[in-house]
C-alpha positions, -999 to 999 in steps of 0.1 A, spaced: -292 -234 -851 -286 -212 -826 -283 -227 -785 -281 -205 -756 -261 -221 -729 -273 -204 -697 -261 -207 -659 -263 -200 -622 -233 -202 -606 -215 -187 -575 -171 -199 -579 -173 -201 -617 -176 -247 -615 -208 -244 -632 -195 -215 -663 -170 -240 -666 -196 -268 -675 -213 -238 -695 -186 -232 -716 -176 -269 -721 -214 -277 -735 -208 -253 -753 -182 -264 -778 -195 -289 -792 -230 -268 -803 -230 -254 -834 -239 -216 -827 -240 -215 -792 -238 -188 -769 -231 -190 -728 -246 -164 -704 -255 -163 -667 -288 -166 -664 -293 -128 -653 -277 -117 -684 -297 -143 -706 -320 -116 -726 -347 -124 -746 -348 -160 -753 -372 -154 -792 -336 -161 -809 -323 -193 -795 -337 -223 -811 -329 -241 -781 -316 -238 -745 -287 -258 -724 -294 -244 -683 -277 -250 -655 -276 -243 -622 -250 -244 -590 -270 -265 -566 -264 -262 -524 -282 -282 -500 -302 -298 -530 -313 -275 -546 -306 -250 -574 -298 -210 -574 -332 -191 -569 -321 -171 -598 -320 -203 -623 -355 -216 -606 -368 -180 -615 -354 -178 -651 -370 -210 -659 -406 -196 -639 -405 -161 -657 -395 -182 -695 -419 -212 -692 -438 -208 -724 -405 -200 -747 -387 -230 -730 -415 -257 -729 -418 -247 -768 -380 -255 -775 -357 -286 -770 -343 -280 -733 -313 -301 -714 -313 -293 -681 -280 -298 -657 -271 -292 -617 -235 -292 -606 -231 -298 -574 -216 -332 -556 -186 -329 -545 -159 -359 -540 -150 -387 -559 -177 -414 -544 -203 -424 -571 -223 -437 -542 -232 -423 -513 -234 -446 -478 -262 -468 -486 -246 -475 -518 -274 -452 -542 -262 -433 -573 -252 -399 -561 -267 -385 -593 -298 -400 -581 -297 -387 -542 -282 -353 -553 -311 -341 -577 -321 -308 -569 -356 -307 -553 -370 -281 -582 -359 -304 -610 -396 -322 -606 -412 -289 -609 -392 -281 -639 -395 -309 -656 -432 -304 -652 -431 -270 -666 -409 -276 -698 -406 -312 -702 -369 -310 -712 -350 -337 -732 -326 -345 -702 -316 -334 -667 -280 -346 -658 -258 -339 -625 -225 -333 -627 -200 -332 -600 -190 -300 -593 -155 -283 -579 -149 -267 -545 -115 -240 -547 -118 -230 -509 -99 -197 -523 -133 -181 -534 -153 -189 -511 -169 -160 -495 -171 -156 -456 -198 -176 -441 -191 -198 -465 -152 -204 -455 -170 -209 -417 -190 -234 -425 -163 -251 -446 -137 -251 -418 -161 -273 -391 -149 -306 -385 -184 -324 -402 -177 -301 -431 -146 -312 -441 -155 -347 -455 -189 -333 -471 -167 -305 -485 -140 -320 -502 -115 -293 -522 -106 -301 -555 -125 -304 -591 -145 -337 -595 -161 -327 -629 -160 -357 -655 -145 -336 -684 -152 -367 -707 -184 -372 -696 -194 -339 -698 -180 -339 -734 -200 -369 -747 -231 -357 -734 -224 -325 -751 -215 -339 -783 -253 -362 -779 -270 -330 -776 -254 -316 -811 -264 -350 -823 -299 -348 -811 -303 -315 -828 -290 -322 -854 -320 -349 -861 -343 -325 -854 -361 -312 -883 -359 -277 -887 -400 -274 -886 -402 -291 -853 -373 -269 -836 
C-alpha cells in the first residue's frame, strides 16, 4: 500500500513527526505539502500541519481544500504539532490536546472525515527562528508560553504510528 506522509512546517518539528510516522508504514513516502504532487498514487494520506495561535499553516488548510475529493475517498489521519512545554494541562486543569486543537480541524474533519486527528507537542530551537519571530519570543509573557526545548512524545508518536500500519493493514484492499 502506498502512504504519503505530507506536512507544513516552518523549524523542521513537524518533518520530524513526518518522518517518524513514517517508519512504521509500509511504502510510505514524506513530502511538504507544496511538494506533495498528485495524490491518484497514494492509497492513503498521513498530514500534518505546524500550528501557531491555534491554528494550522494556510498552506496545509489549502492542500486539504484544493484535494477534498481524493482525500475524503481514502483513509486520512490527520496531526497538528504545536504545544509547547511539558504541562499536559493547561491552567484550568483541561487536556492541552483538547484546548490546543487547531480551529480548521472542524472544517476538515467535515470535508474528509479522517480516521483520527491527534496533537502532538511540538519543539521550539530559538536558533531558527526567524526575526519577528525571535522578537516576539524574547518579551517577558513570551517566555513561559514559549518554552525552548523538544516536548515531542517519541513513544507516543511511535505507537500511534505503528496503529495506523495496523489499521491498514485490516483494511481490505477493495475498500482502500
Amino acid at each position: 500500500m502506498s502512504i504519503l506522509v505530507a506536512y507544513a512546517g516552518k523549524h523542521g518539528a513537524t518533518q520530524g513527526i513526518a518522518e517518524t510516522l513514517r517508519a512504521a508504514g509500509q511504502d510510505a513516502e514524506v513530502r511538504p505539502v507544496k511538494a506533495a504532487g498528485d495524490l491518484a498514487g497514494y492509497e492513503a494520506v498521513v498530514l500534518g500541519s505546524a500550528a501557531y495561535c491555534w491554528s494550522w499553516l494556510t498552506e496545509a488548510t489549502e492542500f486539504v481544500r484544493r484535494n477534498r475529493a481524493v482525500l475524503a475517498d481514502r483513509p486520512v489521519w490527520l496531526f497538528s504539532s504545536g504545544p509547547l512545554g511539558t504541562a499536559a494541562t493547561d491552567a484550568q486543569g483541561r487536556d492541552l490536546r483538547v484546548v490546543a486543537e487547531p480551529k480548521e480541524i472542524a472544517e476538515l474533519r467535515e470535508a474528509i472525515n479522517p480516521r483520527d486527528h491527534r496533537v502532538i507537542f511540538g519543539a521550539l530551537d530559538r536558533s531558527k527562528l526567524g526575526f519577528a519571530e525571535r522578537v516576539v519570543a524574547k518579551m517577558p509573557a513570551s517566555r513561559a508560553l514559549l518554552p525552548e526545548g523538544d516536548f515531542r512524545d517519541w513513544q507516543d508518536l511511535e505507537a500511534w504510528a505503528e496503529s495506523i500500519a495496523h489499521e491498514l493493514a485490516q483494511v481490505p484492499a477493495s475498500r482502500r
